[in-house]
C-alpha positions in Angstrom: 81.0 108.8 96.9 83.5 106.0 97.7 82.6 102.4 97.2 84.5 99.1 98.4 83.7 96.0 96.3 84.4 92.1 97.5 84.5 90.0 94.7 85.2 86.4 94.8 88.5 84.9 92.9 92.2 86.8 92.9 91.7 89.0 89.6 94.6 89.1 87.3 95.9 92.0 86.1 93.9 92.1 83.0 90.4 91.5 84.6 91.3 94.1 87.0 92.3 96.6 84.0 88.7 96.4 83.1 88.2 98.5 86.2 90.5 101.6 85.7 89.3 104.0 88.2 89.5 101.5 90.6 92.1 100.5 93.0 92.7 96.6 93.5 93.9 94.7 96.8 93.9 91.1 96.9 92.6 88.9 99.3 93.0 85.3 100.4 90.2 83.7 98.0 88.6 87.3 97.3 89.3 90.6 95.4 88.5 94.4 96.8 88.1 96.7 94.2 87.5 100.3 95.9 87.8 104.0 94.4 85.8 107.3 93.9 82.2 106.7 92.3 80.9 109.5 90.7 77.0 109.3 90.6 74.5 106.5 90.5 74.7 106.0 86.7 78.9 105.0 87.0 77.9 102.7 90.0 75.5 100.7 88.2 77.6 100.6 85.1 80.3 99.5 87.7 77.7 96.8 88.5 77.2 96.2 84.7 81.1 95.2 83.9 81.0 93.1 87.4 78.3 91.0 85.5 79.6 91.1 82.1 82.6 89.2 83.4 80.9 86.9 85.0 82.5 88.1 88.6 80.8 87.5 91.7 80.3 90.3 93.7 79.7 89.4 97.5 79.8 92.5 99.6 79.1 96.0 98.2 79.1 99.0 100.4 79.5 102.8 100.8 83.0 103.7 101.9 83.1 107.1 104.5 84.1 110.2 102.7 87.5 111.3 104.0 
């Protein structure tokens, strides 16, 4: 499964290292963080390290396989 995830703020390149296995663009005011999820338990521990850095996650959603 691929996921796309908005998060508010430009990450620096060290928040952004937190997140390895994802891919970074940056947006005016907001981050996308996007890559291969491998099974529920990595998506909620994705969801885990959004929270322990206190990062705002506004939009979450499935990406189409492809």
């Amino acid at each position: 499964m691929r996921y796309e995830f908005r998060v508010t703020g430009r990450l620096s390149a060290a928040v952004a290292g937190a997140f390895p296995e994802l891919d970074k663009v940056l947006a005016p005011e907001q981050t996308l963080l996007f890559g291969q999820v491998t099974d529920e338990a990595h998506l909620y521990g994705l969801l885990l390290r959004f929270q322990d850095l206190g990062l705002q996650v506004v939009e979450m959603r499935q990406l189409p396989e492809g």
